[in-house]
C-alpha positions as CSV (number, residue, x, y, z in Angstrom):
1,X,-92.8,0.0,142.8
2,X,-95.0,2.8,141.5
3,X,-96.6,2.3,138.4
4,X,-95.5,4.5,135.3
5,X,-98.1,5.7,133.1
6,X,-96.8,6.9,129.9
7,X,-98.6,9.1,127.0
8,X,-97.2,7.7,123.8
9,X,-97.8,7.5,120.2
10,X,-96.2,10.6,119.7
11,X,-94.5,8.5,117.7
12,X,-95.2,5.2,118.7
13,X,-91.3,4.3,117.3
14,X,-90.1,6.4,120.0
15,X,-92.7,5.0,122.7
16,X,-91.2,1.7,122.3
17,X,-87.5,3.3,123.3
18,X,-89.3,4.1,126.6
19,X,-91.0,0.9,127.1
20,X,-87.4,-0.7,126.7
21,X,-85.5,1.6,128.4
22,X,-87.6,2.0,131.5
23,X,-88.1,-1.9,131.3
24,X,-84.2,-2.3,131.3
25,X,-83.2,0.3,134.4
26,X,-85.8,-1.6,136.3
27,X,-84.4,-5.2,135.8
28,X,-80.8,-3.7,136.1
29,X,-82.1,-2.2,139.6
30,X,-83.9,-5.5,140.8
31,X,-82.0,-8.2,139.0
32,X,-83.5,-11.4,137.9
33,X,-86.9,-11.3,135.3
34,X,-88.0,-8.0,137.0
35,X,-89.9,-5.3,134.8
36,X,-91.8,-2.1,135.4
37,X,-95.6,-1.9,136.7
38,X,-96.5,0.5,133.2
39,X,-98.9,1.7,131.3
40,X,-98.9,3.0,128.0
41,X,-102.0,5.2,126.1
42,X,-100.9,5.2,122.7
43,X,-102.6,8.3,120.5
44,X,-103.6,8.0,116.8
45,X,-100.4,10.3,115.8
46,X,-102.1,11.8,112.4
47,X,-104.7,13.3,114.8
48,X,-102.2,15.4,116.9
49,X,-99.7,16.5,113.9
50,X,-103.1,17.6,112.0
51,X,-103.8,19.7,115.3
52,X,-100.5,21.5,115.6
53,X,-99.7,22.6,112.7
54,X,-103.1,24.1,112.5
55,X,-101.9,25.7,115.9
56,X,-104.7,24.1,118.1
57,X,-102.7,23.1,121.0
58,X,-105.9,23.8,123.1
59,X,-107.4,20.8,121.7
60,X,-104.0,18.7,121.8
61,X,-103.7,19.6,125.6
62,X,-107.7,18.5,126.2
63,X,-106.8,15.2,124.2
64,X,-103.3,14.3,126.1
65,X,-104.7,15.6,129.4
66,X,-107.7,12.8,128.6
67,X,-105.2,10.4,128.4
68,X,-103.1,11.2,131.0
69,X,-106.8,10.7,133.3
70,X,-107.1,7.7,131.7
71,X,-104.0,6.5,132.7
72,X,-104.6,7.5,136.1
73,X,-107.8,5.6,136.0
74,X,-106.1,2.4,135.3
75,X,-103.6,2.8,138.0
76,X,-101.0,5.3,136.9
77,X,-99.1,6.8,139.6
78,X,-96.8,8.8,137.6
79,X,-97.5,10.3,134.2
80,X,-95.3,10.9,131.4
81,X,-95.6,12.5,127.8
82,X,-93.0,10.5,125.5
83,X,-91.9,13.8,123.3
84,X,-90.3,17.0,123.7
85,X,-92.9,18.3,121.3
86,X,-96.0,17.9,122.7
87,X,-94.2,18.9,126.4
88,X,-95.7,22.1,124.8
89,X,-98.9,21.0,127.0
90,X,-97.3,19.5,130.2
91,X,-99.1,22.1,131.6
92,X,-102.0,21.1,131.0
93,X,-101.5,17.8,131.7
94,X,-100.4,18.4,134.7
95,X,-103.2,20.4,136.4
96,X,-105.4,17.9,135.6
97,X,-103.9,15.2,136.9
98,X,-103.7,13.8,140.6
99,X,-100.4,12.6,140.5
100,X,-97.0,13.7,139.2
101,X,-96.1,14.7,135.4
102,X,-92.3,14.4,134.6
103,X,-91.3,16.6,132.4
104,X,-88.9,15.9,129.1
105,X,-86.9,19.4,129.5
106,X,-86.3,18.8,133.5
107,X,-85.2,14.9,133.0
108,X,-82.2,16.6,130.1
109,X,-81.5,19.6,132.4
110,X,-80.4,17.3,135.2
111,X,-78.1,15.3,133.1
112,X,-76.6,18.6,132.0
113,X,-76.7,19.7,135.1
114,X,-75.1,16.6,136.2
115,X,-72.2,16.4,133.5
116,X,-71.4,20.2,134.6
117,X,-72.0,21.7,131.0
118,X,-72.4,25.5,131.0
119,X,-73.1,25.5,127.1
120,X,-75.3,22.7,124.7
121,X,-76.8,22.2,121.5
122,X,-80.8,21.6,120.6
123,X,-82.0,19.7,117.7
124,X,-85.9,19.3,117.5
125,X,-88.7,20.1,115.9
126,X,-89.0,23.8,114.6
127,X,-91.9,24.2,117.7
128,X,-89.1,22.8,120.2
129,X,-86.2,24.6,118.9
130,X,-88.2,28.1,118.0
131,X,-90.9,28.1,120.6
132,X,-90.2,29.4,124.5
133,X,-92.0,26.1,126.2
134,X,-89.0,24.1,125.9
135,X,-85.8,26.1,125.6
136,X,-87.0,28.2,128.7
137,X,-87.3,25.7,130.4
138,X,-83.8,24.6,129.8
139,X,-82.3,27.6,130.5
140,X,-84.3,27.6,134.2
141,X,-81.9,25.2,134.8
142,X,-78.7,27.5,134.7
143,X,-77.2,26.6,130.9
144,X,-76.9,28.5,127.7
145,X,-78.7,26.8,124.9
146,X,-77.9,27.1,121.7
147,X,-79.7,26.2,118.3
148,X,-78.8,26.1,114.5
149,X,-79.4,28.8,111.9
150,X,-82.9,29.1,110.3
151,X,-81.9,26.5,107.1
152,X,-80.3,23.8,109.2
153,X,-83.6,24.1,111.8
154,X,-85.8,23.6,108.9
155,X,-83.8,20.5,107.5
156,X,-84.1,19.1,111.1
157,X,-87.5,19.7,111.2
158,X,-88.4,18.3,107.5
159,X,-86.7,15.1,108.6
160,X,-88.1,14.6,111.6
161,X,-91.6,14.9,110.1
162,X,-91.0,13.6,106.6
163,X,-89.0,10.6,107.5
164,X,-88.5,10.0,111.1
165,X,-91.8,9.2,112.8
166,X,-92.8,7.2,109.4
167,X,-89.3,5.1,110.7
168,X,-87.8,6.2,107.7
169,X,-83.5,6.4,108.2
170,X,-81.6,7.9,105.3
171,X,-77.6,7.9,105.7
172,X,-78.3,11.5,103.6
173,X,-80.0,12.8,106.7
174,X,-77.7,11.4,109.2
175,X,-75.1,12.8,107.4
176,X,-77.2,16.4,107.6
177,X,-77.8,16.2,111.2
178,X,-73.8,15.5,111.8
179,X,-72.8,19.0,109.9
180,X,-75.0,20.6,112.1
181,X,-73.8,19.4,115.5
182,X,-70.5,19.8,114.3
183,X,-71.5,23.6,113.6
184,X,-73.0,23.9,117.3
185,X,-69.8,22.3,118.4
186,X,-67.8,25.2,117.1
187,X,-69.7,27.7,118.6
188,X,-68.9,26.4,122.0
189,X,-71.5,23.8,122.5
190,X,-70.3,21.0,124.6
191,X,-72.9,18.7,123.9
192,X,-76.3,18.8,121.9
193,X,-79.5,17.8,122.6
194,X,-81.3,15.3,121.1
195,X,-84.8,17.6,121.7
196,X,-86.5,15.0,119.7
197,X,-87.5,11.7,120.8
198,X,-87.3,10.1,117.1
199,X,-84.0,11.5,116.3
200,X,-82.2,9.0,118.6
201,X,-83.1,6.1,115.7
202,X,-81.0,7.9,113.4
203,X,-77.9,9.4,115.2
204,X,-75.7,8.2,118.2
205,X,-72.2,9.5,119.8
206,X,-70.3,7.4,117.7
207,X,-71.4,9.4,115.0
208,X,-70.1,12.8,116.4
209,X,-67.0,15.0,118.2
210,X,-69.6,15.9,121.3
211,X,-71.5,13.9,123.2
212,X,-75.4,13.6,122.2
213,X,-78.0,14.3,125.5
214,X,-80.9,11.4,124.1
215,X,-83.6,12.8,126.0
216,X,-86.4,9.9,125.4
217,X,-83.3,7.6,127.0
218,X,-82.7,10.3,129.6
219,X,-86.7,10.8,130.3
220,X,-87.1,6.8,130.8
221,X,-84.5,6.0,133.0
222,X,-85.7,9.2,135.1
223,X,-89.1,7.6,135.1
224,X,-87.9,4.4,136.5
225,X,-85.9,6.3,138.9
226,X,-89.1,7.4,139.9
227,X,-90.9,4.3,140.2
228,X,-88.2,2.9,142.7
229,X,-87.2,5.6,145.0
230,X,-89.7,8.1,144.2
């Protein structure tokens, strides 16, 4: 089994989905008291957020590529950044690292892929939703992507920063976030994405008429895919 290396913090309440998800596929796969060979470098979050919204993503690729070499230092033989976010610098990441960098967007585009969906939703942080980094790299994989109108993409984004990586749930927000899939849903979106790795504590399928595409879920259990078969 190869040993996962995974860049967290970014919130560390989503980082602890992956631990336990990855943990999971790999005792479901192996069967008795089996878990994952893993790694985890957990960032001081205040220190990122400060950096991007002053737009320094220079200096939050140097910081996550450090850990990422880290990582590899310790053992890491895969490498992972636990947000759709901060994929923003996967780039980076990647080229300096010796070993493979799995990225969020590619881990959701194959379940899309997968389910045969032609058309889905994207709910994330204004960067994710707004910025080319993440929903290009959707597209690349052969789907139409759509996202909500300028004041439903704000409210996403608000609550995602205001309330969901301080592990804040309000039924208010939930209730938010369910008007606007339900708005993606009738313009032809057959399922939305879940483009943030915090919004899966607040909202599940049985809370919607579409399926929801969890991509911290989806980015795990491709990680421990990984580590098995490679």
């Amino acid at each position: 089994m190869r040993t996962i290396g995974l860049i967290g913090g970014l919130s560390w309440e989503s980082t602890v989905i992956y631990y336990q998800i990855i943990n999971q596929r790999v005792r479901e796969r192996l069967g008795g008291s089996h878990s994952a060979n893993s790694l985890i470098w957990s960032v001081d979050y205040t220190t990122v957020e400060e950096l991007i919204f002053a737009g320094r993503w220079d200096e939050v690729g140097a910081m996550l590529a450090g850990a990422g070499g880290k990582l590899e230092t310790m053992g890491a033989e895969l490498l992972l950044i636990c947000s759709n976010t901060f994929s923003r610098v996967n780039d980076e990441v990647e080229r300096a690292a010796n070993v493979p960098v799995l990225h969020i967007a590619d881990a959701v585009g194959a379940e899309v892929d997968a389910r045969g969906m032609r058309k889905v939703g994207l709910l994330g942080t204004r960067f994710t939703m707004e910025e080319s980094f993440y929903v290009d790299r959707l597209a690349g994989h052969g789907f139409e992507v759509l996202v909500p109108e300028r004041d439903e993409r704000e409210m996403v984004h608000r609550v995602i920063f205001d309330e969901l990586i301080r592990g804040v749930l309000r039924p208010s927000s939930r209730d938010a976030y369910v008007r606007t899939i339900a708005g993606l849903a009738d313009q032809g979106a057959e399922a939305v994405i879940l483009g943030c790795t915090e919004i899966e504590l607040l909202i599940s399928d049985k809370d919607t008429a579409i399926p929801l595409l969890p991509s911290a879920r989806l980015h795990a259990e491709a990680a421990a895919g990984y580590a098995l078969n490679g």
